[in-house]
N, C-alpha and C positions, 0 to 999 in steps of 0.2 A: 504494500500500500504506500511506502514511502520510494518509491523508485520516481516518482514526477515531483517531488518535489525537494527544490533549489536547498543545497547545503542541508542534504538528510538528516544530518549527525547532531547537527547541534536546532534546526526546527522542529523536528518530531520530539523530540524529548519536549524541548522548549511549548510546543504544541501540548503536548499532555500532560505537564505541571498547571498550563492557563486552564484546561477542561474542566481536572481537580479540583482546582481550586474556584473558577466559576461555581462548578455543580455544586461544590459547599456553600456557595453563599447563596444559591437558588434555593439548594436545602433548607436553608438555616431560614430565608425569607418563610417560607413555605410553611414550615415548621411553626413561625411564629403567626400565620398567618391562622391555620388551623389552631394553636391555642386563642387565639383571640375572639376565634367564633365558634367554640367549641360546646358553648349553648348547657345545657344542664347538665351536668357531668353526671351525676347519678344515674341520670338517663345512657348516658354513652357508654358510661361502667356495666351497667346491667345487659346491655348486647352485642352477643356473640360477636358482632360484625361492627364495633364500635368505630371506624371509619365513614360506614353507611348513617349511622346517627345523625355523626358531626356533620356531614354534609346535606342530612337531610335538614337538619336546626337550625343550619344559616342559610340552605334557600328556601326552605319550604316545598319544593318541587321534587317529587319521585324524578321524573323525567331529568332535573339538572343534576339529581343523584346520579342515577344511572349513568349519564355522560360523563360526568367527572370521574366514579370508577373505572369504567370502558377508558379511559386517558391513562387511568393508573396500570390496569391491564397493558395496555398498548405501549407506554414507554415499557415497564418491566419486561415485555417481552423481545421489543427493539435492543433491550440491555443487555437480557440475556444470550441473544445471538452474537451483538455484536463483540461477547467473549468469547468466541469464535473464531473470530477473524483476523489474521494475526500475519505479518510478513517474515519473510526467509530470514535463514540468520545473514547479520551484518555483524561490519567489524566494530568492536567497541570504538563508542565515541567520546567525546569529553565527557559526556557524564556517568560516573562509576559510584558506587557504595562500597567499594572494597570490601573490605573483612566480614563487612555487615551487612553485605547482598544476600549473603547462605543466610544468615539467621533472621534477617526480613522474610525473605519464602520462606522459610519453614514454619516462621509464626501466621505467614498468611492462611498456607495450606493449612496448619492448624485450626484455623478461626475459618474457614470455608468448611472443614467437616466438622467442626464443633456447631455452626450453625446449620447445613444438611439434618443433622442430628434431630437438634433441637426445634428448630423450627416448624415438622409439622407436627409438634403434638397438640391436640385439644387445646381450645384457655380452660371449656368449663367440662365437667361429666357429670353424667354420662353424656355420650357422643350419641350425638346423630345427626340427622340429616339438616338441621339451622345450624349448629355447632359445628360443627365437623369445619376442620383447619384443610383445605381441598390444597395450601402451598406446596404440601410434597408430593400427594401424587399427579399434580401437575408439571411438576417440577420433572418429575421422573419421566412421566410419559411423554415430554419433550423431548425428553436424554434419549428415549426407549426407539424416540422415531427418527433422530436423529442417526443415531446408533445403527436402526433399520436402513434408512433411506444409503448409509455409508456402504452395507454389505451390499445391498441390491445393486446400487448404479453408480454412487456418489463416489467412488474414489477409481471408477471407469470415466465418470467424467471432470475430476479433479485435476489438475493440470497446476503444478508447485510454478510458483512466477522464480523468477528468475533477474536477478539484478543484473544491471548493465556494469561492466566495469567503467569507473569515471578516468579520465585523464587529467592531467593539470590543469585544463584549461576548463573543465567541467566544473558547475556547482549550481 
C-alpha cells in the first residue's frame, strides 16, 4: 500500500502516528459526547444493550437509533478488515522501538487474546436471546469466512504486491 507514495519511510509511519492520534481525539470527543447525553442512567444501566438506551434518550427516534448503531456496525466492520490489509516487508526506516518492539507485541498480542476472551461473555444471566453479547460469534464467523473464502479461491487469486526498487533519484 505504501509503494505510490513519495519518501515511504518516513510518511507512512508519519501517516499512522496522525490516524492514532486523530482517532483518539474523535474518540475522546465522542466519548464525551455520549456522556453528556446519556439521559437516565439507571435506565441505561438496566439494558442489556445500554448503547441503544443512550441513543435512544437523546433523540427520541427508534429510526435515529437504528442508524446511528448501523454507523457503529459499519465502521467496526470497515476496522476490522482493514486489519487485514497490510504491505510486503520493507526495509527499516527511521523509525524503530529497539529493544522494546519485542515487548510492545507481545503485550499487544496479549491484550488482543485477553480481550477475544473476554469480551463475548454475557453482562447479565441468564443468557438469552435480549442479552446475549452476539460480539464473539460475530467476531468468529467473520474469521470462519474469511478463513473459508482463503481455502476456496482467495489465495488463487491473491497476488503479494511487490515493491519497486527506488534509485537515488527516486522519492
Amino acid at each position: 500500500m505504501s509503494d505510490e507514495v513519495k519518501k515511504a519511510r518516513v510518511q507512512v509511519p508519519r501517516s499512522m502516528v496522525t490516524a492514532v492520534v486523530a482517532n483518539a481525539i474523535m474518540q475522546f470527543l465522542y466519548m464525551m459526547t455520549v456522556l453528556f447525553t446519556i439521559g437516565d442512567v439507571s435506565v441505561v444501566l438496566a439494558d442489556p444493550l445500554p448503547i441503544l438506551q443512550v441513543y435512544y434518550q437523546a433523540t427520541g427516534s427508534k429510526a435515529a437509533t437504528n442508524f446511528f448503531v448501523a454507523m457503529l456496525a459499519v465502521l467496526g466492520t470497515v476496522a476490522f478488515f482493514n486489519c487485514f490489509a497490510s504491505p510486503t516487508s520493507i526495509p527499516w526506516g527511521p523509525f524503530r522501538l529497539g529493544q522494546a518492539g519485542p515487548l510492545i507485541n507481545i503485550f499487544s498480542l496479549c491484550y488482543i487474546v485477553f480481550m477475544l476472551i473476554w469480551m463475548p461473555f454475557p453482562a447479565y444471566l441468564p443468557v438469552d436471546s435480549v442479552n446475549m453479547n452476539y460480539a464473539g460469534p460475530i467476531t468468529g464467523a467473520i474469521i470462519l469466512a474469511a478463513l473459508l473464502d482463503w481455502c476456496i479461491g482467495g489465495r488463487k487469486r491473491f497476488q503479494v504486491p511487490v515493491a519497486r526498487l527506488m534509485t537515488d533519484g527516486d522519492d
